[in-house]
N, C-alpha and C positions, 0 to 999 in steps of 0.2 A: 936937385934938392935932396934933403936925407929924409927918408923914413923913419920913422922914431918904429919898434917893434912894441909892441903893445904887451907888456904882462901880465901872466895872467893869474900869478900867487906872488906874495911878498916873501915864499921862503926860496932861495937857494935850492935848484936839486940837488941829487945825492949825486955822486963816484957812483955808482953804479945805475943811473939813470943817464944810459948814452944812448948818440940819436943809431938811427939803425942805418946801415952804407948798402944799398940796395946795387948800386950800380955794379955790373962786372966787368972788371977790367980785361979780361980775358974769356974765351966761350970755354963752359965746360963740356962733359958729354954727359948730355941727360939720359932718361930713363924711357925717355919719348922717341929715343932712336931704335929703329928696327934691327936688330941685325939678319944677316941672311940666314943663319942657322938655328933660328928662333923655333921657325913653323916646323921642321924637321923635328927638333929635341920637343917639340911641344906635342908633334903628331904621336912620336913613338912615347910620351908618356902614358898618351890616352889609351895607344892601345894594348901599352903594357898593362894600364888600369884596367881595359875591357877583359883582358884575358885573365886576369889575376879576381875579380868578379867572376867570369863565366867559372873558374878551376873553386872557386869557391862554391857555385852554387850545384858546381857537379858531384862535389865531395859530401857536402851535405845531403844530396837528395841520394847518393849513394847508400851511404851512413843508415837512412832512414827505412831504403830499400831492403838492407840487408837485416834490419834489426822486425822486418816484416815477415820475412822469409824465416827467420831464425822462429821466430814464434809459430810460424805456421808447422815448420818444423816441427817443432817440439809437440804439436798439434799431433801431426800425425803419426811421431814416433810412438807418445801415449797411446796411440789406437792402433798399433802394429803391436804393443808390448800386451795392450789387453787381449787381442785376439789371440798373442803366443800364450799366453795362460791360459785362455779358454781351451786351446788346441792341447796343454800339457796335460789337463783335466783331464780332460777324452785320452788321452795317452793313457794316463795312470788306470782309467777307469776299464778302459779297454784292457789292460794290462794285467788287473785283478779277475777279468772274469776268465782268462786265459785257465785251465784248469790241466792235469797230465790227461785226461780221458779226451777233453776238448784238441786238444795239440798234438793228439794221433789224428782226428779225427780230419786235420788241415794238413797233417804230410811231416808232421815233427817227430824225431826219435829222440830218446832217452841218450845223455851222456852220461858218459863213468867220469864220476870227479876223481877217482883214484888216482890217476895220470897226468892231471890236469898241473899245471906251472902257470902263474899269474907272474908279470912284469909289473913292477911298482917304477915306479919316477918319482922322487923327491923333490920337493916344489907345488909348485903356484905352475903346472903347465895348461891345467884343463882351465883354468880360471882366466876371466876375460876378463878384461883393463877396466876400468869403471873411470867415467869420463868425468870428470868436474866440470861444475857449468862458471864460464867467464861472463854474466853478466853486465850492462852499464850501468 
């Protein structure tokens, strides 16, 4: 006997209301197959990733290391620059009480500037580099 199919709207579907064809007529290759060179390319990403991490967190902590140092630096250049002034001070000071009576008195003799020929240099030679600071 026929089955009568039961409906279930009195309109027509559309052209573009088709049924879905689920069946395969042929196997394809899914996404579910393993291949053998999966775990290999899959290992050496991770540990390209580990090392690309560790170089990263070595450069940073490098970076921070140095920018520690640098200040410390500058620390103690400041306290080396004040104590060379203090020491210029006593230079100068020491230097003015030097007197002709007192510098016989230590082993020093009188020169004749009659004779004397001074050497000049033209330029920047006694003069020291003055550093710029590069900052970040």
């Amino acid at each position: 006997m026929h089955t009568r199919i039961q409906k279930i709207s009195k309109y027509r579907p559309s052209i573009f209301q088709g049924h879905l064809n689920l069946a395969v007529e042929k196997p394809r290759v899914s996404l579910a197959v393993e291949y053998p060179a999966e775990r290999v390319i899959l290992r050496a990403l991770v540990a390209v990733l580990v090392v690309l991490a560790m170089g990263y967190l070595y450069f940073v902590s490098a970076s921070i290391i140095n920018i520690m140092a640098r200040k410390e630096a500058m620390t103690q250049s400041g306290a080396i620059i004040a104590s060379i002034g203090s020491l210029e001070g006593q230079y100068f000071s020491l230097t003015q009480s030097i007197t002709p009576d007192s510098a016989v008195a230590i082993g020093l003799s009188p020169i004749s500037t009659a004779n004397t020929a001074y050497v000049e240099r033209p330029g920047n030679v006694g003069m020291a580099g003055t550093v710029t600071e590069n900052r970040i």
